[in-house]
N, C-alpha and C positions, 0 to 999 in steps of 0.2 A: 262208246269207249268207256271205262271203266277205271280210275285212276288210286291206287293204292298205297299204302304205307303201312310198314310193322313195324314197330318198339317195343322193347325189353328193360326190363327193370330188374334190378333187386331189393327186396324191401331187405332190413337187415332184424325183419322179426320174425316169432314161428306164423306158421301157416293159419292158425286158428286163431292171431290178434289180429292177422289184416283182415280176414273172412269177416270179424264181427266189426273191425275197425270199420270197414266199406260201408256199413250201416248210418253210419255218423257223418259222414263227410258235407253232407248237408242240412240242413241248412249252415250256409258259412259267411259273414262279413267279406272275404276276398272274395265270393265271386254272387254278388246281388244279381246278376243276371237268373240264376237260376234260383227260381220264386217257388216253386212248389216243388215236392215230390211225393206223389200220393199214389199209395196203395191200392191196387184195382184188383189182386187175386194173390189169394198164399195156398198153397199144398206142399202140404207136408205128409208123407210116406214113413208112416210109423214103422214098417217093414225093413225098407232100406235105408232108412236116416234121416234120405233124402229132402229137401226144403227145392220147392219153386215157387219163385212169385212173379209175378208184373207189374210195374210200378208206371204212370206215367209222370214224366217230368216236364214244366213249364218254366219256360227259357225266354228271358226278354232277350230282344236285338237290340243290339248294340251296333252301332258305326257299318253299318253292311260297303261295300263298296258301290259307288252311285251308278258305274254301267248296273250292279247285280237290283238292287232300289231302283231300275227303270224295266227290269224285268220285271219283277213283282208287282208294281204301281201300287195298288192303296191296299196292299197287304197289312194286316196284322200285327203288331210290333211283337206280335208274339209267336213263337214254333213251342213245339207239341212233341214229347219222343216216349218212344215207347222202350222201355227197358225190360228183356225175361229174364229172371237171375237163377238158375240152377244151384246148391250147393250142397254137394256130398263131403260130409264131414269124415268118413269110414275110409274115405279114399283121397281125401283132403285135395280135392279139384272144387276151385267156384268160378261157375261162368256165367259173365253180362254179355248181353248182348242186347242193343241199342239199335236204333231207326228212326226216321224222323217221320211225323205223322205230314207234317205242315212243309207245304209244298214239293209232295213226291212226287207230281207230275213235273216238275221241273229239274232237280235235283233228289237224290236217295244218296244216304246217308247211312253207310250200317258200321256197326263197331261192336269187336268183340274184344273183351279183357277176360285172360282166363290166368286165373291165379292157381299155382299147383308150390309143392317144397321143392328148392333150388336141389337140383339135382348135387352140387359141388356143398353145399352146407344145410345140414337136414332142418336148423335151426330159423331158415330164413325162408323166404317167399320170391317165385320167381312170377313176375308179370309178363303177359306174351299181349298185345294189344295193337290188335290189326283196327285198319279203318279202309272201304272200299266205300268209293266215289262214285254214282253215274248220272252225268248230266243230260239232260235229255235235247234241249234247246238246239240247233243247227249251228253251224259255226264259230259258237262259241262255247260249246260243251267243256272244253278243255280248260278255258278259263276258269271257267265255271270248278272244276274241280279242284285244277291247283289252288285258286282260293281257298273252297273248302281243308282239302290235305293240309294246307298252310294253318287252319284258325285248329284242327285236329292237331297239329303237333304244337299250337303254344297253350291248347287247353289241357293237352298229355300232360306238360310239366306242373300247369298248375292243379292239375288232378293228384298228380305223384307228390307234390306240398300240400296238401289237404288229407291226405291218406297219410303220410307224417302227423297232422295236427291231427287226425280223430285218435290213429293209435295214443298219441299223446293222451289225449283226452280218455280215452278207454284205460290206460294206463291208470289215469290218478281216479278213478269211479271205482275199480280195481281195490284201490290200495285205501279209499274212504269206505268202502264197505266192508273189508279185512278189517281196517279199525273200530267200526263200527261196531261189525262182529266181536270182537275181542271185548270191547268195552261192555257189550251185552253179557259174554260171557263170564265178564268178573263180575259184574254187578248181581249175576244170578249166583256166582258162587258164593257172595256176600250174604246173601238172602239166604 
């Protein structure tokens, strides 16, 4: 059985802060669970614009629930996800899409977040972020997935505050390197 959820967001910024915003989002103080994200492959398609990459991310557990910690027994305090990120700037689409490497025989984990311009304001960003579940385990597959669906929808929100806080941040890198700039430029006018 296969156990699903979709959420929608609007970012209330253009299409091209959140694209490069999403870049920044970690490493972050709010969520120490997620320790690494390293870079495994970029192609970039000088033709069509286009940029893919794969990233893996390294994810401490946290508080698992003790029926799901006697499934697993002396697993790893750590999962493994594999992220591909497509992103066409010409056509202003960027798509994740996520999976978990570490314990797929038990549970699969996929999630897509595809960012495109909010059809209602050309100025903003609309988020579409699906997450399908499938537990594999007999009789308690279900369980199994409502948990997961459940730690997917309160990691959505703190994903959607962290994508506030990089824009932020890409914002003021933004506006120090326009000053930056500027200051370079009068000093050469000087000279």
């Amino acid at each position: 059985m296969v156990t699903s959820e979709t959420l929608y967001h609007i970012f209330k910024y253009p299409w091209t802060t959140i694209a490069l915003s999403s870049w920044k989002k970690y490493p972050h103080p709010s969520r120490p669970d997620v320790e690494n994200v390293d870079l495994i492959r970029k192609d970039f398609d000088e033709k069509s614009g286009t940029l893919q990459t794969t990233r893996l991310l390294t994810m401490k557990l946290n508080q698992l629930p003790s029926w799901f910690e006697r499934i697993l027994g002396n697993a790893s305090p750590r999962a493994y996800f594999i992220e591909d990120t497509f992103v066409d700037p010409k056509n202003k689409i960027m798509i994740l899409s996520s999976r978990n490497v570490t314990f797929e025989k038990i549970v699969r984990l996929d999630e897509i977040c595809t960012y495109t311009i909010d059809p209602n304001n050309g100025q903003w960003t609309q988020m579409k972020q699906e997450a399908k579940v499938t537990a594999f385990p007999p009789f308690i597959s279900h369980k199994i997935e409502e948990a997961c669906v459940g730690t997917f929808k309160q990691n959505a929100s703190r994903g959607r505050t962290l994508m506030e806080l990089a824009v932020q941040k890409v914002m003021k890198e933004r506006e120090e390197a326009a000053a930056a700039l500027k200051l370079r430029e009068n000093q050469d006018e000087e000279n």
